[in-house]
MIGUNU-62207 format. One line per field, with one value per atom (N, C-alpha, C): atom name; z, y, x. Coordinates in Angstrom, 3 decimals. Example, Ala and Ser with C-alpha at 12.3 -4.5 7.8 and 13.67 -1.06 7.14 Angstrom:
BEGIN
atom <- N/CA/C/N/CA/C
Z <- 7.800/7.800/7.800/7.080/7.140/7.870
Y <- -5.690/-4.500/-3.300/-2.250/-1.060/0.030
X <- 13.190/12.300/13.200/12.850/13.670/12.900
This chain:
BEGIN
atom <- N/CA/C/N/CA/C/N/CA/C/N/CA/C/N/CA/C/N/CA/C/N/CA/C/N/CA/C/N/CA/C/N/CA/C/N/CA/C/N/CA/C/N/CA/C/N/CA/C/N/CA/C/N/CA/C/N/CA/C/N/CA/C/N/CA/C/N/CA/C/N/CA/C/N/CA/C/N/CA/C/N/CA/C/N/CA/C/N/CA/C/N/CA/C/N/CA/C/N/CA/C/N/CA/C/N/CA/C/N/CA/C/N/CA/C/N/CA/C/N/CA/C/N/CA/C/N/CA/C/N/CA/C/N/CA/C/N/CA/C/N/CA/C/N/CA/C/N/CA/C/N/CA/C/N/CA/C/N/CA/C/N/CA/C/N/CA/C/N/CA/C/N/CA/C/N/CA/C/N/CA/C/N/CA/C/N/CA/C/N/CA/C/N/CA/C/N/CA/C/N/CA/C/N/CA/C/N/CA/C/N/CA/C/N/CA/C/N/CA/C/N/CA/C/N/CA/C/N/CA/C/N/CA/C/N/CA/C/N/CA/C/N/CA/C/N/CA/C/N/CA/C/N/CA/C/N/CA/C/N/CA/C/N/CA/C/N/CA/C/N/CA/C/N/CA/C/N/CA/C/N/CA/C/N/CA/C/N/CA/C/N/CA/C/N/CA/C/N/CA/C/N/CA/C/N/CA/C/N/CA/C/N/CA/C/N/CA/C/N/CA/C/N/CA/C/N/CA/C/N/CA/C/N/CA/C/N/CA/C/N/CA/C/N/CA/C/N/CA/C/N/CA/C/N/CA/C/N/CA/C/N/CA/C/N/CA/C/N/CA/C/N/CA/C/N/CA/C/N/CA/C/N/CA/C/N/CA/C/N/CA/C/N/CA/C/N/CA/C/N/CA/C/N/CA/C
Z <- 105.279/106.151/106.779/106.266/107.138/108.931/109.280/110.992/111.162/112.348/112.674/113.013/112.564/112.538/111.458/110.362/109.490/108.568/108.018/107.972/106.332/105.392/104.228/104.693/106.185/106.518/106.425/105.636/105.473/107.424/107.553/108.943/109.082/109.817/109.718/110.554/109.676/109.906/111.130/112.372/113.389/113.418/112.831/112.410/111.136/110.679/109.579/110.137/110.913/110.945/111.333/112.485/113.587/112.441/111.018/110.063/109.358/109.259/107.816/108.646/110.229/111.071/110.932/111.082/111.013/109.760/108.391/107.644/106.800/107.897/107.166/108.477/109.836/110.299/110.074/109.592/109.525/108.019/107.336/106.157/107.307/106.241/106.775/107.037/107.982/108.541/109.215/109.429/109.377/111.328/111.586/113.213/113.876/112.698/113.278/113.133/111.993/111.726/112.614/113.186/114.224/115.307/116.194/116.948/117.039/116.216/115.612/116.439/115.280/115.469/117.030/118.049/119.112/119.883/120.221/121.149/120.596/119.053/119.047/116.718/116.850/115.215/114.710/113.675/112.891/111.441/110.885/109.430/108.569/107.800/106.744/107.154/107.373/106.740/108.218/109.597/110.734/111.192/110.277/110.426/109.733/108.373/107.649/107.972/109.104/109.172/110.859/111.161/112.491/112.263/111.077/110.560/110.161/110.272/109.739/108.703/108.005/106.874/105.168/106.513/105.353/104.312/103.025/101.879/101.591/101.402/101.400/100.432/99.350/98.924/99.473/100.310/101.031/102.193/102.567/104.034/103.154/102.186/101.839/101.292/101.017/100.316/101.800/103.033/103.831/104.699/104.798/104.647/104.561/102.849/102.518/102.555/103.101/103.268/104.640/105.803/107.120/107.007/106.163/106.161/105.726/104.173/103.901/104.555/105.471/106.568/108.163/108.088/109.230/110.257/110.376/111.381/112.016/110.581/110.962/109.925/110.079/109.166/108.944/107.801/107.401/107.465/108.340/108.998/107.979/107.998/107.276/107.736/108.246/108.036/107.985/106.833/106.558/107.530/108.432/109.450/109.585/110.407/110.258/111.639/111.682/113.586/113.251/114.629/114.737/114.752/114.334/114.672/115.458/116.092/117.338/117.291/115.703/115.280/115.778/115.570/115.621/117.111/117.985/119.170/119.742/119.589/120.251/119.863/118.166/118.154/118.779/119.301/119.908/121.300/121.506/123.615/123.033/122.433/121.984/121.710/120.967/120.219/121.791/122.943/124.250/124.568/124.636/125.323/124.542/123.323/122.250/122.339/122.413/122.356/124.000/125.053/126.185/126.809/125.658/125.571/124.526/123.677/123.088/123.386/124.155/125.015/125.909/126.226/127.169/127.289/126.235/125.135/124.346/124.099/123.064/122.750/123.573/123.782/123.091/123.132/123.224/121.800/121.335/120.045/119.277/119.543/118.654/118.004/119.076/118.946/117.742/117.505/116.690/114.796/114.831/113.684/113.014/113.633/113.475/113.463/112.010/111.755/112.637/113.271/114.041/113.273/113.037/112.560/112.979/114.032/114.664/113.363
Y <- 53.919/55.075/55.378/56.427/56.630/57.294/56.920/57.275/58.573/59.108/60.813/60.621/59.374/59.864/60.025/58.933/59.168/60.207/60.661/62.209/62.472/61.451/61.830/62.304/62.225/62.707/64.302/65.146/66.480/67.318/67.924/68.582/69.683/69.780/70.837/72.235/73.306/74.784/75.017/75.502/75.679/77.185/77.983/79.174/79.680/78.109/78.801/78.894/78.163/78.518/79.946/80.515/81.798/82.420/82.327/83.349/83.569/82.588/82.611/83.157/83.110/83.681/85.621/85.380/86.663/87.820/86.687/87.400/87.531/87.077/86.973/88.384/88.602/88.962/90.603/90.621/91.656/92.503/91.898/92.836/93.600/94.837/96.080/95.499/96.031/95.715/94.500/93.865/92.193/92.347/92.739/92.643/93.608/94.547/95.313/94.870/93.852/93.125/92.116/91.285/90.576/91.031/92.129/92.681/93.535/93.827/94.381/93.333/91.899/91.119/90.068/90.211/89.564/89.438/90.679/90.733/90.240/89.316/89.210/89.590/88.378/89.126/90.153/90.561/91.963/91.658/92.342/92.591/93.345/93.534/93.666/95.419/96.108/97.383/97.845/97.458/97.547/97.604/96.336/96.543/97.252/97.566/98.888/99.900/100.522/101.269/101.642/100.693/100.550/100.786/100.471/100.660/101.482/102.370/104.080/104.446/104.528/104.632/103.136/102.109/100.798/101.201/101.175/100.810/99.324/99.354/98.705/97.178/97.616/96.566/96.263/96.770/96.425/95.477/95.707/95.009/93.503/93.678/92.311/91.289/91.959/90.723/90.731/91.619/90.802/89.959/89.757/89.072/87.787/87.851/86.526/85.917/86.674/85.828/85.543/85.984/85.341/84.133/84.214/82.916/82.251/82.156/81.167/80.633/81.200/81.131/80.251/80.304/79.620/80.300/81.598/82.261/82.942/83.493/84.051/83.163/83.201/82.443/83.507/83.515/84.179/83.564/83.876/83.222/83.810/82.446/82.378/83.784/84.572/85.557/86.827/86.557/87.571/88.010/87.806/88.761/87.888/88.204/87.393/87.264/86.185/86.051/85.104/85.069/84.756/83.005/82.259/80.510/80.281/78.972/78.613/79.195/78.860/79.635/80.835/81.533/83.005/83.654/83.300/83.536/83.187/82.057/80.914/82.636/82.525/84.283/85.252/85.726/87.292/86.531/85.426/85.622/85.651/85.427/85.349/86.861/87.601/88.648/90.003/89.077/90.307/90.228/89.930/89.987/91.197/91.058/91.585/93.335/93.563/94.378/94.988/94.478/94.875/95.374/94.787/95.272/96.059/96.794/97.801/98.946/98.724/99.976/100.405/99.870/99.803/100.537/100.278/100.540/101.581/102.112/102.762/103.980/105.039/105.809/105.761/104.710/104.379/103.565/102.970/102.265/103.748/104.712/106.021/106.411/106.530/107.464/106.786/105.577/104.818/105.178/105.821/106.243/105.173/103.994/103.266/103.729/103.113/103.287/102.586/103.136/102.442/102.118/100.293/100.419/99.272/98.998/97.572/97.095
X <- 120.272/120.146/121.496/121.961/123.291/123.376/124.208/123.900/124.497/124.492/124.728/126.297/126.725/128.586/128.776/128.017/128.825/129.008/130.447/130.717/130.057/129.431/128.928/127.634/126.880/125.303/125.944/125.109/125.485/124.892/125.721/125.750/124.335/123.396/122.594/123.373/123.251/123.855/122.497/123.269/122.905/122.175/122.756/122.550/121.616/120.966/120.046/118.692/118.307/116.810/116.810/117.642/117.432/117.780/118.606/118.574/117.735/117.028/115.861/114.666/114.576/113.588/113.654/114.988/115.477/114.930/115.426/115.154/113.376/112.969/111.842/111.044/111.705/110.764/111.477/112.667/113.319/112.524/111.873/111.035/110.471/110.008/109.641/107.964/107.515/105.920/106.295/106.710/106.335/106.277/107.158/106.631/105.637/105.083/103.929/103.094/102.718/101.702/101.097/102.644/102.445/101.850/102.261/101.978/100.803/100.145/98.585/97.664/98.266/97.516/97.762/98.479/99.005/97.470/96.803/95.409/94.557/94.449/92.954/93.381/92.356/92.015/91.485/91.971/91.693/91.529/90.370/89.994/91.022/90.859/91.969/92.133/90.636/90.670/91.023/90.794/91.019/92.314/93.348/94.633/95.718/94.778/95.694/95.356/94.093/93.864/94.632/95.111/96.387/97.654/98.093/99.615/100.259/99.155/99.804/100.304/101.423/101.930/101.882/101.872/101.802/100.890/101.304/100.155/99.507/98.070/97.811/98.167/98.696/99.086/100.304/101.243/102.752/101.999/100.623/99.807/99.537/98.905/98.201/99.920/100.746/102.320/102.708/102.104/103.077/102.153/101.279/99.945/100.514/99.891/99.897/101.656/103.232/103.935/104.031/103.292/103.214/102.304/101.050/100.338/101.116/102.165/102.425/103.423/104.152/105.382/104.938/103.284/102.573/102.027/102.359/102.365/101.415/100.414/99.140/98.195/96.349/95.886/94.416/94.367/92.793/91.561/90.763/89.834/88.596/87.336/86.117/85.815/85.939/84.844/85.853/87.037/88.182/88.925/89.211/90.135/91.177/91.964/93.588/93.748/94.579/94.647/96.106/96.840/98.052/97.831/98.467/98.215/99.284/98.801/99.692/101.117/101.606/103.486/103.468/102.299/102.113/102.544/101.196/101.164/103.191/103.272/104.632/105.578/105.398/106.511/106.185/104.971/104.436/104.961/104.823/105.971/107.409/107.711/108.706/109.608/108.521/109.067/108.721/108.121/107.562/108.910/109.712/111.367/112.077/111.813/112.515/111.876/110.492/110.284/110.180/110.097/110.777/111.849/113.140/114.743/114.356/113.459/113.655/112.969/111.984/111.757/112.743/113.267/113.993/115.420/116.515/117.302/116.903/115.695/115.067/115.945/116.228/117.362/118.622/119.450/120.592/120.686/119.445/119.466/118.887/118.179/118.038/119.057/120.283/121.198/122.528/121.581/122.569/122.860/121.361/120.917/119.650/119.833/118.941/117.348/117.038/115.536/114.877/113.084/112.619/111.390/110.930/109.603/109.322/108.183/108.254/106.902
C-alpha cells in the first residue's frame, strides 16, 4: 500500500468531480427535470407534460441518465422521485437558481440561452 507522500500514489484532480457534476447537469433538461421533480414525485406523463418543449424520448435518456448517475429513482408504481443524491443537489442547486433569478437581467443580456 503506498502512503499519501509517496509521489508514485497518482494525485486526485481536485477539479474533476465539480466537472463531471458539471457536465452532466449542464445537458439540456437535466436541471428542469431535477427541479420538476424537487416537491414530490411525478409520473412520466405528468412530467413531460411540465417540460414544455422536451420530447418525450429526450425526457426518458435523460431519465434513465440521472437514475444511472444516482440522483433520481423510478419508483414501483412508475413515477420518479429525487434520492437522497437528488434532494442533497435540489439545496444545492436553490443557491444557484436564486443567483439566477436574481442576475436574470444581466445574464439575458449576455446572449445566453436560458433552459433550467
Amino acid at each position: 500500500m503506498r502512503s499519501a507522500r509517496d509521489p508514485e500514489t497518482p494525485r486526485r484532480d481536485p477539479a474533476a468531480a465539480p466537472t463531471q457534476a458539471m457536465e452532466l447537469l449542464g445537458q439540456r433538461w437535466m436541471l428542469r427535470v431535477i427541479w420538476e421533480l424537487e416537491p414530490g414525485p411525478l409520473g412520466f406523463l405528468e412530467l413531460r407534460r411540465r417540460m414544455d418543449n422536451c420530447s418525450s424520448s429526450m425526457l426518458s435518456v435523460r431519465l434513465q441518465t440521472l437514475q444511472t448517475a444516482g440522483i433520481i429513482v423510478k419508483r414501483p408504481d412508475k413515477s420518479y422521485e429525487l434520492t437522497y443524491p437528488g434532494v442533497e443537489l435540489g439545496r444545492a442547486l436553490e443557491r444557484l437558481w436564486v443567483w439566477a433569478d436574481r442576475w436574470h437581467d444581466t445574464i439575458a443580456g449576455t446572449g445566453a440561452e436560458g433552459s433550467a
